[in-house]
C-alpha positions in Angstrom: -18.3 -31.9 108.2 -16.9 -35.5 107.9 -14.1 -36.2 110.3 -11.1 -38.7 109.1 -8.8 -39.9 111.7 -5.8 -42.2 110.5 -5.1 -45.3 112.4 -1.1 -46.7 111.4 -1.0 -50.4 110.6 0.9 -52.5 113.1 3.5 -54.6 112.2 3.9 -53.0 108.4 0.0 -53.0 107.6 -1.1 -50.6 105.9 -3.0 -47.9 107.6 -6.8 -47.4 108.4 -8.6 -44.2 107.7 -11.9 -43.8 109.6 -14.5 -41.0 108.3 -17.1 -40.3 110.2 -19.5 -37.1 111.1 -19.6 -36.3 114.5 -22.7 -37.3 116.1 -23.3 -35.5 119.5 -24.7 -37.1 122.3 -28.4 -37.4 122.6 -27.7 -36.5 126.3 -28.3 -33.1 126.9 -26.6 -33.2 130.2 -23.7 -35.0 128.6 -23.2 -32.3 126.0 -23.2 -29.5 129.0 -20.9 -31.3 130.8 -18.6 -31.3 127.8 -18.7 -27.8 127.0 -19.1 -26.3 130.3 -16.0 -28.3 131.9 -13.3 -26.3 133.6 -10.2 -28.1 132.9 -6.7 -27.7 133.4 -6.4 -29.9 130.5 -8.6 -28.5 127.4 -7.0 -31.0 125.3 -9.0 -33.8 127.7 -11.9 -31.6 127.2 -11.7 -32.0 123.7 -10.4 -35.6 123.5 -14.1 -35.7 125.5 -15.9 -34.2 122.7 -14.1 -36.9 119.9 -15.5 -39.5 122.3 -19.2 -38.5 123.3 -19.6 -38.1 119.3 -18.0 -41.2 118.2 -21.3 -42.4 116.4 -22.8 -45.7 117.8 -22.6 -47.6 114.4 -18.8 -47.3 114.2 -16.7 -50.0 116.0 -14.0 -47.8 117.8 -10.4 -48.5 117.1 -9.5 -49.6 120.3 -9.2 -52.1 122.9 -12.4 -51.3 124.6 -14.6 -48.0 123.6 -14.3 -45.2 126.2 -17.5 -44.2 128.2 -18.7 -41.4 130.1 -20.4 -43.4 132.4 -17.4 -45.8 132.9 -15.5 -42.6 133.9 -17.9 -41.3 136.3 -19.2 -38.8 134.1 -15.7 -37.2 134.7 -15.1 -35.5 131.8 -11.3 -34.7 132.5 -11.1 -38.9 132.6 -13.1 -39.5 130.3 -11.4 -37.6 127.5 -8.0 -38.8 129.1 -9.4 -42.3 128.5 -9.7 -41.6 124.3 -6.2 -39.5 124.4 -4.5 -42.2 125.6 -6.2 -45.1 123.1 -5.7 -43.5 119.9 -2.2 -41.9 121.3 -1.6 -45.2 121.8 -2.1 -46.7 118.4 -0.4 -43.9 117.0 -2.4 -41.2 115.8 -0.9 -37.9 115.9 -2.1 -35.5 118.5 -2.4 -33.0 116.2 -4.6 -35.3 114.0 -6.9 -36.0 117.4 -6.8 -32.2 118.1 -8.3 -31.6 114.9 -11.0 -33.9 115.3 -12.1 -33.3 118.5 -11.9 -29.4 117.9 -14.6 -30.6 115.2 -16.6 -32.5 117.4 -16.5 -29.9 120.3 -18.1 -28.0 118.4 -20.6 -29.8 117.1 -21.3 -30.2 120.3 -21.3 -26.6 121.4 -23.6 -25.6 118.5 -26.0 -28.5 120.0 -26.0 -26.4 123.3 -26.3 -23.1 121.9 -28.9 -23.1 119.4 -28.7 -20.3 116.7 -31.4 -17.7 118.0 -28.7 -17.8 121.7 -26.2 -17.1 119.5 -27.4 -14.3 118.0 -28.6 -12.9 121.2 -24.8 -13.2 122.4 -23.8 -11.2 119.3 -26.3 -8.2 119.6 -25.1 -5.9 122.4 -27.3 -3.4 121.7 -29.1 -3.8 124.7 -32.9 -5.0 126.0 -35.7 -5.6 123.3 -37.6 -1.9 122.7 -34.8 0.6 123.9 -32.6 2.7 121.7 -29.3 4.1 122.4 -28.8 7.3 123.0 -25.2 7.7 121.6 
């Protein structure tokens, strides 16, 4: 699902729409990291997601691209890093929210393959017994 993030035009230009499909990292440890993170803050959590699947390919809007490693593989400052630079050039929170929801789980479905998934879903109990109710 193609994410579209709109970048306003500074000084009266007009604005820039980027589409892009999240691409999650190829990092497995990256995308656990992500997922599994405890934060406070699960909007930096997902502001981390929008970042780690920013596809290579794409310049980033920015100054300078966010990077895990640069923030210490610290997710909470690592996803502060890409709140800040596209709050900064004015895209709505609710716009970045969106697409990092997207990308989150992108991620998350990287993780958790389908067969996990359905495991999680069946609580019927251990392979071969039957319920006695």
């Amino acid at each position: 699902m193609p994410i579209t993030l709109t970048i306003p035009g500074a000084n009266g230009a007009d604005p820039r729409t980027i589409t892009f499909d999240p691409e999650p990292p190829a990092s497995y440890a990256e995308r656990t990291d992500i997922v599994s993170a405890d934060l406070p803050s699960f909007q930096r959590q997902l502001a981390a997601a929008l970042g780690s699947c920013w596809p290579a390919g794409l310049k980033w809007p920015g100054p300078r691209r966010p990077s895990f490693a640069r923030a210490k593989y610290d997710v909470a400052r690592f996803g502060g890093d890409v709140l800040d630079q596209l709050v900064a050039l004015g895209v709505s929170p609710t716009e970045i929210s969106a697409a990092a929801t997207a990308c989150f789980n992108a991620i998350a479905d990287s993780v958790f393959g389908q067969q996990d998934l359905d495991a999680a879903e069946d609580f019927s109990g251990p392979p071969g017994e039957e319920s006695t109710a």
